[in-house]
C-alpha positions in Angstrom: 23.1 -9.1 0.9 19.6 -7.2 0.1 18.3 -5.2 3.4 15.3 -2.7 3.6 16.2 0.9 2.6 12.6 2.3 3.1 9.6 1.9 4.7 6.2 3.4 3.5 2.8 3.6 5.4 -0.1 5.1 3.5 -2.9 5.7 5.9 -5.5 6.7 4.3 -6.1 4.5 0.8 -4.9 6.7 -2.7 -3.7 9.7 -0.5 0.4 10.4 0.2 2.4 8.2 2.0 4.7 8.5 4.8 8.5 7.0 5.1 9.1 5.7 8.0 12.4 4.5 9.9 10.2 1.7 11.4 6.8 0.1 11.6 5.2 -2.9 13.4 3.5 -5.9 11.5 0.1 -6.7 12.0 -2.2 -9.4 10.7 -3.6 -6.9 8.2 0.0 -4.9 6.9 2.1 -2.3 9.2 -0.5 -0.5 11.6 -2.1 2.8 10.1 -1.8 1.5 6.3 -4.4 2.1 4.6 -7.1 2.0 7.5 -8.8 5.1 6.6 -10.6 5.3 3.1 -12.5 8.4 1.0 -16.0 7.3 0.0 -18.3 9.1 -2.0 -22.2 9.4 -1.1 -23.0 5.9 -1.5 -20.3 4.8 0.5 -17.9 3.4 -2.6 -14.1 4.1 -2.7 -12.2 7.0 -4.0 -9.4 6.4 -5.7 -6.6 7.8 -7.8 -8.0 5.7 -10.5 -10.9 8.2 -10.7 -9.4 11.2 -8.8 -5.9 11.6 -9.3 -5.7 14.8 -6.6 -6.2 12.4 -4.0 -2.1 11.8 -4.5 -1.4 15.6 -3.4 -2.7 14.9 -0.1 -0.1 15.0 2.6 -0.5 12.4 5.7 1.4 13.0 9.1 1.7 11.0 11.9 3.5 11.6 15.0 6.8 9.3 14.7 5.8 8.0 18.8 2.6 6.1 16.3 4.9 3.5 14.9 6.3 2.4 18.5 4.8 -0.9 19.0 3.2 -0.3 22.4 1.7 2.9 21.4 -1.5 3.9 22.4 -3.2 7.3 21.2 -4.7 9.8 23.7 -6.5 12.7 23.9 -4.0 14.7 21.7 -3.2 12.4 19.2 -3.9 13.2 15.4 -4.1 11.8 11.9 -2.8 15.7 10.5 -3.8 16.2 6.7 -2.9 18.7 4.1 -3.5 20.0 0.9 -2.9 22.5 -1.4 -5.0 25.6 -0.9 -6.6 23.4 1.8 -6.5 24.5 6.0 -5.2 21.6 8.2 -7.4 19.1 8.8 -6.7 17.5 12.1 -8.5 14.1 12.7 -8.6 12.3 16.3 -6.7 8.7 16.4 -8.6 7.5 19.1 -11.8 5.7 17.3 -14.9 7.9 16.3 -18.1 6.4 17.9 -20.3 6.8 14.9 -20.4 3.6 12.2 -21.6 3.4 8.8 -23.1 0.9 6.8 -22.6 0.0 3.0 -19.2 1.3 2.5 -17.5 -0.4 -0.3 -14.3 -0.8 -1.4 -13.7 -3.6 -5.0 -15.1 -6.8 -4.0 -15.8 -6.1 0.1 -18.4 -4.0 1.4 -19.1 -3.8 4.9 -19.6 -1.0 7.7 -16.8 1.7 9.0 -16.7 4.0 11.5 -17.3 7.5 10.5 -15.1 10.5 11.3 -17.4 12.8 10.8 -18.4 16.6 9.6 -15.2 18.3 9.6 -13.2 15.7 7.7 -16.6 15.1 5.2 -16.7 18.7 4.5 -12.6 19.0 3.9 -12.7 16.7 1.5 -15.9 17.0 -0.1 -14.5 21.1 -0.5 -11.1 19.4 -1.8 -13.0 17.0 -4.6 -15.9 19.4 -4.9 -18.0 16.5 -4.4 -20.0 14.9 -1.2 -17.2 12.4 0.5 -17.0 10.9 3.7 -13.5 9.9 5.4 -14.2 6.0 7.3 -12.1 3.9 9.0 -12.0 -0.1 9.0 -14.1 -0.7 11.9 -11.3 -4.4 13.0 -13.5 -4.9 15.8 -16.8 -5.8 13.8 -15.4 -6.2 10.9 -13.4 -8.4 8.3 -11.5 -8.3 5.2 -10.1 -11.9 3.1 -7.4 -11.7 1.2 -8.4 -14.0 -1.9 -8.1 -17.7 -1.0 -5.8 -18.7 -3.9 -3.0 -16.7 -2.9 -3.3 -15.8 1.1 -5.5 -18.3 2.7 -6.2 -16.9 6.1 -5.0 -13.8 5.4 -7.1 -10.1 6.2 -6.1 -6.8 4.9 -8.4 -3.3 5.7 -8.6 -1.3 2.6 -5.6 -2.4 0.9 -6.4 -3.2 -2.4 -5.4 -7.0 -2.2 -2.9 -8.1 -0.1 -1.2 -6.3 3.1 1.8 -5.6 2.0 3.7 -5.0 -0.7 7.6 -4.6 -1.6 9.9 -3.9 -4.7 13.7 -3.9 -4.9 15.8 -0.4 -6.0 17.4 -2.4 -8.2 14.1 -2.9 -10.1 13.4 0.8 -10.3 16.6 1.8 -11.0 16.4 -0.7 -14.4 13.5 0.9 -15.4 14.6 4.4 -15.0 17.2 3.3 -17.1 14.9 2.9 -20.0 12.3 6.1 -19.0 13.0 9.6 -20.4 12.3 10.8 -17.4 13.1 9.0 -14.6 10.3 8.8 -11.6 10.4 8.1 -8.2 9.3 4.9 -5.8 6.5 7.1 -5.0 4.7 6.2 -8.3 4.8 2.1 -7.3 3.3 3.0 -3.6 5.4 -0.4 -2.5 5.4 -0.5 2.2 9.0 -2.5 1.1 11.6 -1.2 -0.4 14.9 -3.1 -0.2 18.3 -2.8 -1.7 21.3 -4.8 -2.6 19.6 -7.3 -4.7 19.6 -8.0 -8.7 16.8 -6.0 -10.6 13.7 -7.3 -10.3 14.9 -10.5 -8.2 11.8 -10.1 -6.3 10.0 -11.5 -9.4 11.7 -15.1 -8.1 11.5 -15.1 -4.6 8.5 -17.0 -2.8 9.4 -16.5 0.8 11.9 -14.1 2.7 13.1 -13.2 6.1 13.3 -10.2 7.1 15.1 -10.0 10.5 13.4 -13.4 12.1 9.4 -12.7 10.1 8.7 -14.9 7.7 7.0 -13.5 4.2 5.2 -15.4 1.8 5.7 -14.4 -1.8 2.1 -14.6 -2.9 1.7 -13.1 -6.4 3.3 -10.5 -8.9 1.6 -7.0 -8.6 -0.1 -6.1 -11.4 -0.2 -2.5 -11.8 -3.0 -0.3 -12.9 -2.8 3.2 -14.1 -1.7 4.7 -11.0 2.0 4.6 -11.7 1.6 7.1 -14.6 -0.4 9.6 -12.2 2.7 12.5 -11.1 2.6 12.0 -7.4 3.4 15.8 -7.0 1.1 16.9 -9.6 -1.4 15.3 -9.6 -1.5 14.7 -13.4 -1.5 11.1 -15.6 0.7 10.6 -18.1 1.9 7.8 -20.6 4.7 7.2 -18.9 6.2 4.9 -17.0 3.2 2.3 -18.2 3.7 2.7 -21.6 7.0 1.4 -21.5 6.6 -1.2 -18.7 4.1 -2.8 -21.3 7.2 -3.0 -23.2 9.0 -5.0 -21.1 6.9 -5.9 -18.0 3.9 -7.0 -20.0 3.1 -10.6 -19.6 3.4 -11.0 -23.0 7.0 -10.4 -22.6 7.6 -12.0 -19.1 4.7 -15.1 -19.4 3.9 -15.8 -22.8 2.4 -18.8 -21.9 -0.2 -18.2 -19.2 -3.0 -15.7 -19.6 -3.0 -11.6 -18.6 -1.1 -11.3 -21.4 -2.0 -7.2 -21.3 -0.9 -7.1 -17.4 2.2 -5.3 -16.7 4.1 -6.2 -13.3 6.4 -4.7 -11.2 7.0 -5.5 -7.1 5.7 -8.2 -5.2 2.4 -9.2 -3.0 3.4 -10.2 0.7 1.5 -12.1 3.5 3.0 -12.4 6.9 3.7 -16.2 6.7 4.3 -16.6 11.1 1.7 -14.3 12.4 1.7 -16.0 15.5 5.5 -15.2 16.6 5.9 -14.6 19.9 6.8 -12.4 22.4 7.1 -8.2 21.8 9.3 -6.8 19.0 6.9 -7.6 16.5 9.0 -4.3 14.2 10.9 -4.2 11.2 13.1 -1.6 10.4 15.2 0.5 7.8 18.4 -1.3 7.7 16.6 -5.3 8.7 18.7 -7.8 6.7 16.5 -9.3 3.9 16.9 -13.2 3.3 16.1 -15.1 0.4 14.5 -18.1 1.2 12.9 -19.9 -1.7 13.1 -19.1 -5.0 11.2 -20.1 -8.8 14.1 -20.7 -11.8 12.6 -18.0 -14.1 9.5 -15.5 -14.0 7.2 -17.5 -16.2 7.1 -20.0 -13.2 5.9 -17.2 -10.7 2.0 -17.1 -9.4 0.9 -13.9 -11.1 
């Protein structure tokens, strides 16, 4: 029986992410993912599409943070690092300042600001002007796309709020690399094991202890997988070689994004409204197939 054998929270969008023994669900993915963004002067998204250094930027949270109850105080921090950088420390408890026209692919909306210190560390660490926002949930709000999650919100995840590949599925295409690379490259929140490769290309809904997932759509990858998490530096690989066999041409030869390659799959929180506290998952939860297509080509994509 498959069960998750990692957890991953990325805080702040493109920049390193944590593993985590647990994490609590929300409406919008685990709590901290991705809620905290790097925006240049007009208030549009960094990325490691366009600044691939973003990846050797370390994110720590106090483990206490992913108790479901937790509330920060005073002394709580959002601790960043990189190379040849000082620590930057930045308050959890919500910055008063908000900002309009910050942008991330289709959504653009206002954040709340955390101000000099962190725009200076990271404007020094890009060596250009950036400011460091984060999703303002009481103002503001994010749709996942209609087709695929109605009813669903996400903060500055890219589409959907969360997002989960099987080991088996890595450990195929490593396999087949030269040089075998870590999960790190796939940035997945879900990692679970004791499945068939890429079984999660099949499944439309799981259980994972007693929450519901909905299986909404393959992840199409971009060129962030080929970026060295620990370098910093792009490469061919593993892309070139998932076009091999992860292109759709290869896996859907009848539908379009024939140049797409996929690997993992897109998650919604299918029973948001459980009830009741221990609203967790953790390392170790049993994971449950619960509905299934016959073969990939058949999979929403």
């Amino acid at each position: 029986m498959a069960n998750v054998s990692a957890i991953f929270i990325y805080p702040i969008k493109s920049c390193g992410g944590i593993s985590v023994p647990q994490a609590p669900l929300t409406p919008t993915g685990f709590r901290w993912d991705r809620q905290w963004l790097v925006v240049n002067y007009k208030g549009r998204a960094y990325t490691q599409r366009v600044e691939p250094k973003l990846s050797l930027v370390e994110v720590e949270l106090s483990n206490d943070a992913f108790l479901e109850d937790w509330k920060p105080s005073d002394t709580s921090f959002l601790v960043i690092k990189a190379p040849g950088m000082d620590v930057l420390k930045v308050p959890l408890r919500e910055p008063p300042e908000n900002t309009d026209g910050v942008s991330v692919w289709e959504w653009s909306g206002s954040a709340l600001d955390e101000g000099e210190a962190p725009s200076k560390w990271f404007s020094d660490y890009l060596g250009k002007p950036c400011r460091l926002v984060r999703f303002n949930a009481a103002s503001q709000s994010r749709k996942v796309n209609a087709d695929y999650g109605p009813g669903h919100q996400i903060m500055f995840s890219d589409q959907f709020p969360y997002m989960l590949i099987s080991q088996g599925s890595l450990d195929a295409l490593n396999e087949v690399l030269k040089e075998p690379v870590s999960i790190n490259r796939f940035r997945p929140n879900i990692l679970v094991d004791g499945c068939e490769p890429f079984s999660e290309d099949l499944w439309t809904e799981i259980g994972i202890d007693k929450f519901i997932f909905q299986c909404v759509r393959l992840c199409a990858r971009c060129k962030v997988p080929s970026i060295n998490q620990e370098t910093g530096i792009a490469g061919p690989e593993p892309n070139e070689t998932l076009k091999k066999i992860r292109s759709g041409t290869v896996l859907r030869p009848k539908h379009a994004q024939k140049g797409q390659i996929f690997f993992g799959q897109n998650l919604v929180w299918k029973n948001l409204v459980t009830e009741g506290k221990g609203k967790i998952i953790k390392v170790g939860d049993k994971v449950n197939m619960l509905g299934k297509v016959s073969s990939v080509a058949e999979a929403v994509a």
